[in-house]
Each structure stands twice: as structure tokens, then as C-alpha cells.
C-alpha positions as CSV (number, residue, x, y, z in Angstrom):
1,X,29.8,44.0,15.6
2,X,26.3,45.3,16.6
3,X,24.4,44.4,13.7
4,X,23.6,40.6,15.5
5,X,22.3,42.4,18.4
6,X,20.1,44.7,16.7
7,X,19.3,41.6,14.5
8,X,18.1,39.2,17.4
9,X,16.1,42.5,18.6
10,X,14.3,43.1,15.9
11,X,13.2,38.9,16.0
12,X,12.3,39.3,19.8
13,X,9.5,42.1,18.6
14,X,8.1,40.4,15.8
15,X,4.7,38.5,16.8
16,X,4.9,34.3,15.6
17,X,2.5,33.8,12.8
18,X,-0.9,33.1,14.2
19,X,-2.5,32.8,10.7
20,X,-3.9,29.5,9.2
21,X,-1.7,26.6,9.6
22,X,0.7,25.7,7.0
23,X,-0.7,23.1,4.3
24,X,0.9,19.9,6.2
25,X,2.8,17.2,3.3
26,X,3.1,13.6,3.7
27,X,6.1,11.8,3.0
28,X,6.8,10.2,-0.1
29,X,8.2,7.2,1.9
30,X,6.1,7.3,4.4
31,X,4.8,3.6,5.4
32,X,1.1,3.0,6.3
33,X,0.5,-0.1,9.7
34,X,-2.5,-1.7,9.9
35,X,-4.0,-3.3,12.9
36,X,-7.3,-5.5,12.3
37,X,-10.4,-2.7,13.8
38,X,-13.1,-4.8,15.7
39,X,-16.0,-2.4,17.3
40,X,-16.9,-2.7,20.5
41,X,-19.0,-5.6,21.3
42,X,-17.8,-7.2,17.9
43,X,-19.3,-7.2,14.7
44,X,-23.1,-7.5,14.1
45,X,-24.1,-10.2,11.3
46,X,-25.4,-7.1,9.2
47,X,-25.9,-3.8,9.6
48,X,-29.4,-2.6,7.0
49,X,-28.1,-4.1,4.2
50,X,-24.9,-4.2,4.5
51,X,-22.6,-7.3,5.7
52,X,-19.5,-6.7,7.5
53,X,-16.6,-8.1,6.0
54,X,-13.7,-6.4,7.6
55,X,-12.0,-3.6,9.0
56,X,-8.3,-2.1,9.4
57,X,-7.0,1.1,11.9
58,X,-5.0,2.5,9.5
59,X,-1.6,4.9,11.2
60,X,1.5,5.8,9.9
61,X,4.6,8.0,11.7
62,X,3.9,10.5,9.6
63,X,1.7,13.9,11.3
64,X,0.0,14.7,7.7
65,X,-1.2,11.5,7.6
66,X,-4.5,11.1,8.3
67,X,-7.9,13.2,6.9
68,X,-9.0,11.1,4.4
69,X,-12.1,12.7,2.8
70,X,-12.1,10.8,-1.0
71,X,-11.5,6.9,-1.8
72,X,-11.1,5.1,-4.4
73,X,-10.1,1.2,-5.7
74,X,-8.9,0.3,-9.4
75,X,-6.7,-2.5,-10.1
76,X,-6.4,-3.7,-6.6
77,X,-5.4,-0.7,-5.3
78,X,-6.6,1.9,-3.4
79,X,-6.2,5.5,-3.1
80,X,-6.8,7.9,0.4
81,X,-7.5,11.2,-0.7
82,X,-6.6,13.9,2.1
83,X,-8.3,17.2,2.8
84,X,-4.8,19.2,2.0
85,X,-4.0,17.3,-1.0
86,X,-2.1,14.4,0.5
87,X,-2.4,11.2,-1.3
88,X,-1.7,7.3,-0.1
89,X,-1.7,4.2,-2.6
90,X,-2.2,0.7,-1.2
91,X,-2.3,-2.4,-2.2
92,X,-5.6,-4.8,0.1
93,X,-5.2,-8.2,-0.1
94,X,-6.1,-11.1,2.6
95,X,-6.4,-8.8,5.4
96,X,-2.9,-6.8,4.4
97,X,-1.4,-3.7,3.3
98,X,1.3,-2.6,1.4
99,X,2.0,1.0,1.0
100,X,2.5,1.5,-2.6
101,X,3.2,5.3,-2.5
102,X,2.6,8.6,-1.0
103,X,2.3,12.0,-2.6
104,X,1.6,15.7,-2.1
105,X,-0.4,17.3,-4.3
106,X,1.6,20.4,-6.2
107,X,-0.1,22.1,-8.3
108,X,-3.9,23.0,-7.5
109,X,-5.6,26.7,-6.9
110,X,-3.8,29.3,-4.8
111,X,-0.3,28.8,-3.8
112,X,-0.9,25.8,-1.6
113,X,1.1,27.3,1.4
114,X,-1.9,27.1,3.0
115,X,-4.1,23.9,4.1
116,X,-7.2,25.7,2.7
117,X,-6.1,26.3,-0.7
118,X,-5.7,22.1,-1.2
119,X,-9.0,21.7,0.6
120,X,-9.2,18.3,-1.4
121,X,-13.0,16.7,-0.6
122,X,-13.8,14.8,-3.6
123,X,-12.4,12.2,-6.1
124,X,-13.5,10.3,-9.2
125,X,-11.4,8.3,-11.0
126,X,-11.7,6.5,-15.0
127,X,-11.3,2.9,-14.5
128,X,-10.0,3.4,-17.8
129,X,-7.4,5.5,-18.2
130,X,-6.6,6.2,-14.6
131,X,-7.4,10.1,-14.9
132,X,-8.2,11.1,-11.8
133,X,-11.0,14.4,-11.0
134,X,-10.6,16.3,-7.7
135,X,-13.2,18.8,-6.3
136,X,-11.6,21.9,-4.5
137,X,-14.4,22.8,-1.6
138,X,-12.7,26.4,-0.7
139,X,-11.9,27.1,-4.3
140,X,-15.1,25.8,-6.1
141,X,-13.0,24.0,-8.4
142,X,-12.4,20.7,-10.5
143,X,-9.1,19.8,-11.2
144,X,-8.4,16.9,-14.0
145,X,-4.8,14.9,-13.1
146,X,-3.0,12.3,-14.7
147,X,-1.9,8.7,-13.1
148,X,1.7,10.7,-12.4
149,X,-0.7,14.4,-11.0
150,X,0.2,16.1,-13.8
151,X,-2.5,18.9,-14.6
152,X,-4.6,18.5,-17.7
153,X,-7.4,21.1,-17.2
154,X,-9.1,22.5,-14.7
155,X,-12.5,25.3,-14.5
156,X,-14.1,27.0,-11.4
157,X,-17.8,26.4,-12.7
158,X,-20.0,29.4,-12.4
159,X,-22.8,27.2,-11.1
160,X,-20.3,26.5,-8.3
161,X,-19.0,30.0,-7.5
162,X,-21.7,31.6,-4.9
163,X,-21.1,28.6,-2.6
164,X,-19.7,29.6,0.5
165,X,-16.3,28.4,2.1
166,X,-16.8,25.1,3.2
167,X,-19.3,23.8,1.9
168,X,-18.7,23.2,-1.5
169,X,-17.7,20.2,-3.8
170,X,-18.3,17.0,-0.8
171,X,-19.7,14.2,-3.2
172,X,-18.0,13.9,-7.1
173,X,-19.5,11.0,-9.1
174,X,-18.0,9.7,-12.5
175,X,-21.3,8.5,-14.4
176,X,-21.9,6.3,-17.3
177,X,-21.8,8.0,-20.5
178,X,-18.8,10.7,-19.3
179,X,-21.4,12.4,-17.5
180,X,-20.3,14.0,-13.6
181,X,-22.3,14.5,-10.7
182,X,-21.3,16.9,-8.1
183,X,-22.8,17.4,-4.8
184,X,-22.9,20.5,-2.2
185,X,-22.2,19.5,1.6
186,X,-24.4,22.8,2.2
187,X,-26.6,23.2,5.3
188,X,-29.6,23.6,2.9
189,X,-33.1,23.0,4.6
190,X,-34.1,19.5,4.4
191,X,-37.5,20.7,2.4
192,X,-35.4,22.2,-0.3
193,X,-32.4,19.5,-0.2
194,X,-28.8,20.2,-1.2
195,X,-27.9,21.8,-4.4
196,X,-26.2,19.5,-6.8
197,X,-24.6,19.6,-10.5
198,X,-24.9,17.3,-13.7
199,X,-22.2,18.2,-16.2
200,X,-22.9,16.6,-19.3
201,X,-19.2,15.8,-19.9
202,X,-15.9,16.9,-18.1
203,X,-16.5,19.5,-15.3
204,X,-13.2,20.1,-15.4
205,X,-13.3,21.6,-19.4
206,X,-15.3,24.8,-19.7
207,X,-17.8,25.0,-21.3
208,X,-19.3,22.4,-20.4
209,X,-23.0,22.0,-19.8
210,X,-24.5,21.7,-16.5
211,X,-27.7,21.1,-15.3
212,X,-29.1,21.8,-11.5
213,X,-31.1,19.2,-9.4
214,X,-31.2,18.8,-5.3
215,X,-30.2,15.8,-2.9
216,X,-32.7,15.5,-0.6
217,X,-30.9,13.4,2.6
218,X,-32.4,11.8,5.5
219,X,-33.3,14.2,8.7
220,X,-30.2,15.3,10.5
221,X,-27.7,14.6,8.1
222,X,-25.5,16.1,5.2
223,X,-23.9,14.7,2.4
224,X,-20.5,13.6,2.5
225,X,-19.4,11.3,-0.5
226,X,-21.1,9.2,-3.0
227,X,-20.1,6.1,-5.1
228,X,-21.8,4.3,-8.2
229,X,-23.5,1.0,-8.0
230,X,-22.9,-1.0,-11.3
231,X,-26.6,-0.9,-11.9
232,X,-26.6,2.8,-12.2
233,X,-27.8,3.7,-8.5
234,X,-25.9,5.9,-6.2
235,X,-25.5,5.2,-2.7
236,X,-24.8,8.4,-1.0
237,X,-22.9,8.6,2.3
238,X,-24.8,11.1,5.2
239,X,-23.1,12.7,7.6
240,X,-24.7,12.7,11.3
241,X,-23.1,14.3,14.2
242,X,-23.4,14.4,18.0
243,X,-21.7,16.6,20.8
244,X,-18.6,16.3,21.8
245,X,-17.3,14.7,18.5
246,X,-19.5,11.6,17.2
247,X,-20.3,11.0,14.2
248,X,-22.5,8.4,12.6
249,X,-23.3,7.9,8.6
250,X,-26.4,7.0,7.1
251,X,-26.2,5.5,3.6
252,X,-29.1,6.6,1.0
253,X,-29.3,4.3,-2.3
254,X,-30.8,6.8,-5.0
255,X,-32.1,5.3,-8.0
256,X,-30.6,5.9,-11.7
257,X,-33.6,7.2,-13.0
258,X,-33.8,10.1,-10.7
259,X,-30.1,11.3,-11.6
260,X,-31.7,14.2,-14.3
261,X,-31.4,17.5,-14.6
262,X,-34.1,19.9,-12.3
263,X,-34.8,16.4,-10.2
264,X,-34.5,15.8,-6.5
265,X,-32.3,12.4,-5.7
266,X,-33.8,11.0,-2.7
267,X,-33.6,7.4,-1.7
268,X,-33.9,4.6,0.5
269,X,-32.0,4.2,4.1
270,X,-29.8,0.8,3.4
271,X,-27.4,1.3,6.6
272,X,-27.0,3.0,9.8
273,X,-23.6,3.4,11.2
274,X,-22.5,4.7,14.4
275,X,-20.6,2.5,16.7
276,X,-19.7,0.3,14.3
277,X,-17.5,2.6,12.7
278,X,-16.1,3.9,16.4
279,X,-17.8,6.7,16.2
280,X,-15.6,8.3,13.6
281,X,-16.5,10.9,10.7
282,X,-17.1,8.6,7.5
283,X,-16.0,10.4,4.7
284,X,-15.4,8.4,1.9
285,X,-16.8,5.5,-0.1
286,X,-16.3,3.8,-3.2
287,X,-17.5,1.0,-4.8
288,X,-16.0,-2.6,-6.0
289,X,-17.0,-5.8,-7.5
290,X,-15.5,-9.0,-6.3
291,X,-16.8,-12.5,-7.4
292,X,-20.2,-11.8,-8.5
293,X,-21.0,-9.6,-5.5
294,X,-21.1,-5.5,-4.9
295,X,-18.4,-4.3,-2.2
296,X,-19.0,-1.4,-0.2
297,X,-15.6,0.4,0.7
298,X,-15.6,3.3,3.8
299,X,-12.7,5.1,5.0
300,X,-12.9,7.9,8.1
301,X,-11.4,11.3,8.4
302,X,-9.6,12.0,11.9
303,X,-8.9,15.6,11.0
304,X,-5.3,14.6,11.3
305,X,-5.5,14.0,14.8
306,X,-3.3,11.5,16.3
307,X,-5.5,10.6,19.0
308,X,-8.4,9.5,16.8
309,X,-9.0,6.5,14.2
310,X,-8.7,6.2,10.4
311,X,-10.5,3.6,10.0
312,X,-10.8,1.4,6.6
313,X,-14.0,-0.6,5.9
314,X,-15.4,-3.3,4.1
315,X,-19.1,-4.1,3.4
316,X,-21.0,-6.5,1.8
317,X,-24.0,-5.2,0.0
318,X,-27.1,-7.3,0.3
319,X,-29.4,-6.9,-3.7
């Protein structure tokens, strides 16, 4: 028979694909190690106003895991959320981990063959109900799930749709009220700030009303994630990077009272990180209250590379 000859031919001439990688999917079993992080030259007694209380390297035999870019933490648990739509559930308690569960994301914009149509960068979560809100960067999207990631709605704002790949939806903030506050990563002059949204109710229903303002961060940095204080502030996460491939964050605290619509949110420098965090890209935060004091929660974003850190963080915030 010829037709196998001709066959393995014909595969000899085609070129491999050398288009975007393939959308990478985490296990569903996967199990997450933790080793206790220490920086080098140990922990300082505070860093700004925040208190160290601990840190965990965070791996798992699993190559999607990794490029964490969203956290959250409700009912002792927390949840990475990954730039292609991987998600990781753990339970934190006394210096452990238990992995509690692991899931790909399914349904979302585009096909999700590709890592860029699940590119994931922001998360905000009812305390509530457990509905969970994810922000699309490449699509310009907002996506409402269930606890299970079922789909309940989801709307590509118009205010949203003239920014450009990769820049998009970086910071999503669940506000008191119902009210939402997104956040452009941008490379927007420092005079003029970053463009942001306030939706006065779900951002991912449309019609709903939005309003424009501008973050304004601290020179040399961009936005990367923001969390709520239970006083109403925000404390903004800010992105600074040095060549080859460190990163440090700066952490704003914007008052309530400036979160209104045509107003610029600009705040006060509570935190510097750089080497206390090894260096690595912080890209999420989230907020918790344990015994009568306000927890800062960080998490780092290796870009799924197995040479570099993910690295969970604890902070103390000094009011």
C-alpha cells in the first residue's frame, strides 16, 4: 500500500505550529507543596506599615501551575486565580496547606484554545453568595460565575473596548453598595493617571451605568491589583520593574471618599517591596480580618516558569 508513504510525506512538509501557545490546563488533582519563604537576610520587623507575618513558596508538579494574577480569601479559603483561567482552592491554617481543588476555566470569550483568550487578570468575589467576577484583559470583558463556574452573565463594556491588548481589566474591586471598580494596567502618563471605571451595579449585566475617574500611581509604577479595606479605603498594588526581571510593588492606600465618578484616586505610599518578596512580580492582593486586626494577603506571578517563585504572603497592617 502507498497511501502510508504518501501520508508520512505529506507530515514531513507541513511546518509545526509556531502560533501562540496552547491555553495550558491545570489538573483537577493536582496537589499544591508548600515550603516556609524567608527573604534573604530574614524578615525586617515592618516594612511601611505593614508587619510581616509569614510567607509560603508555593509549587506543584503540575507545568500550568503557576501565574497567579487575582486572589482572594472567604471562609478560610483561598483562591489563585491564573492568567489562562486556571484556578487553585486552599485551605491556610497554622503555617499549612491543603489543596482543596483545582480547575480550568471553560467557558469564557473566544474558544479558549488559546492562552490569550483566558487572559484572566482580575477577581472579585461576594462574601455572600460566593459569586465570583473575572475581568478578561485581551477580551475587555467581565464575566459573572457561580461557586461551581457556571456562567451567569457576562458584557464587553463599551467604556472598556478601545483599550489595547494587554492592558486592560488589571485591578477589579467589589464595593460596598454592589457598586464595582475596575482599573486599567495602561502605560498612561503619570500626569494624567490610569483610566478607571465605576459601575454602579454589576459590570457584568449591560446596561449598566458607569462612570470614568483616573488612578494616579506613584512614579515608575502601574497598577496591578487592588483590595478593599473594611473602612472603605483601597489599597492599590503598584507594579515596579527593573532589568533583567525584578520586580518590586509599591502599595497606595486611596481614601473612600475619593472613589467618585470624574475623580482621580491617589493616595498614600504604606509599603515598599522588593527583596522581601524575592524580587518576584506581585500580582495579587486581597484583604482579610482576623481577631480585631486588618490582614494584607499577596501572591506573585512567575509567568509559569518553573525556575521562578510563587510566592504567598502575609501582612499585618499597622491603623
Amino acid at each position: 500500500m502507498r497511501w502510508p508513504i504518501a501520508f508520512i510525506a505529506v507530515l514531513a512538509l507541513v511546518p509545526p505550529w509556531s502560533g501562540e501557545p496552547r491555553r495550558p490546563m491545570i489538573r483537577d488533582d493536582v496537589t499544591v507543596r508548600a515550603a516556609r519563604y524567608i527573604p534573604p537576610g530574614g524578615w525586617p520587623a515592618r516594612v511601611g506599615d505593614l508587619v510581616p507575618v509569614g510567607a509560603l513558596s508555593l509549587s506543584a508538579d503540575d507545568p500550568a501551575f503557576g501565574g497567579f494574577s487575582a486572589l482572594a480569601l472567604r471562609d478560610g479559603r483561598a483562591l489563585l486565580l491564573g492568567d489562562g483561567g486556571n484556578m487553585v482552592w486552599l485551605r491556610i491554617a497554622g503555617g499549612r496547606i491543603a489543596t482543596l481543588g483545582a480547575r480550568t476555566l471553560r467557558d469564557g470569550p473566544a474558544e479558549g484554545w488559546l492562552r490569550t483568550d483566558r487572559d484572566s487578570e482580575s477577581l472579585a468575589v461576594d462574601p455572600a453568595t460566593g459569586r465570583m467576577w473575572i475581568g478578561y484583559e485581551r477580551a475587555n470583558a467581565i464575566w459573572r460565575y457561580t461557586p461551581d463556574l457556571t456562567v451567569e452573565a457576562h458584557h464587553a463594556p463599551p467604556a472598556m473596548a478601545r483599550w489595547p491588548d494587554n492592558t486592560g481589566a488589571e485591578s477589579l474591586v467589589r464595593l460596598p453598595g454592589g457598586r464595582f471598580l475596575v482599573i486599567r494596567e495602561g502605560r498612561g502618563r503619570r500626569e494624567r493617571g490610569h483610566e478607571a471605571l465605576l459601575f454602579a451595579g454589576d459590570p457584568a449585566a449591560p446596561g449598566t451605568r458607569v462612570a470614568t475617574l483616573r488612578y494616579r500611581p506613584p512614579a515608575g509604577s502601574v497598577p496591578s491589583d487592588a483590595a478593599l479595606l473594611p473602612d472603605g479605603d483601597l489599597i492599590v498594588v503598584n507594579r515596579r520593574w527593573r532589568f533583567p526581571l525584578r520586580f518590586g510593588a509599591v502599595l497606595v492606600r486611596v481614601p473612600a471618599a475619593q472613589l467618585r465618578a470624574g475623580g482621580v484616586l491617589r493616595g498614600r505610599i504604606i509599603a515598599t517591596l522588593g527583596p522581601e518578596m524575592g524580587g518576584e512580580n506581585v500580582e495579587g492582593a486581597a484583604v482579610t480580618r482576623e481577631h480585631g486586626a486588618t490582614m494584607i494577603w499577596l501572591v506573585t506571578d512567575n509567568d509559569v516558569a518553573f525556575y521562578r517563585r510563587t510566592i504567598l504572603a502575609k501582612f499585618r497592617l499597622i491603623e
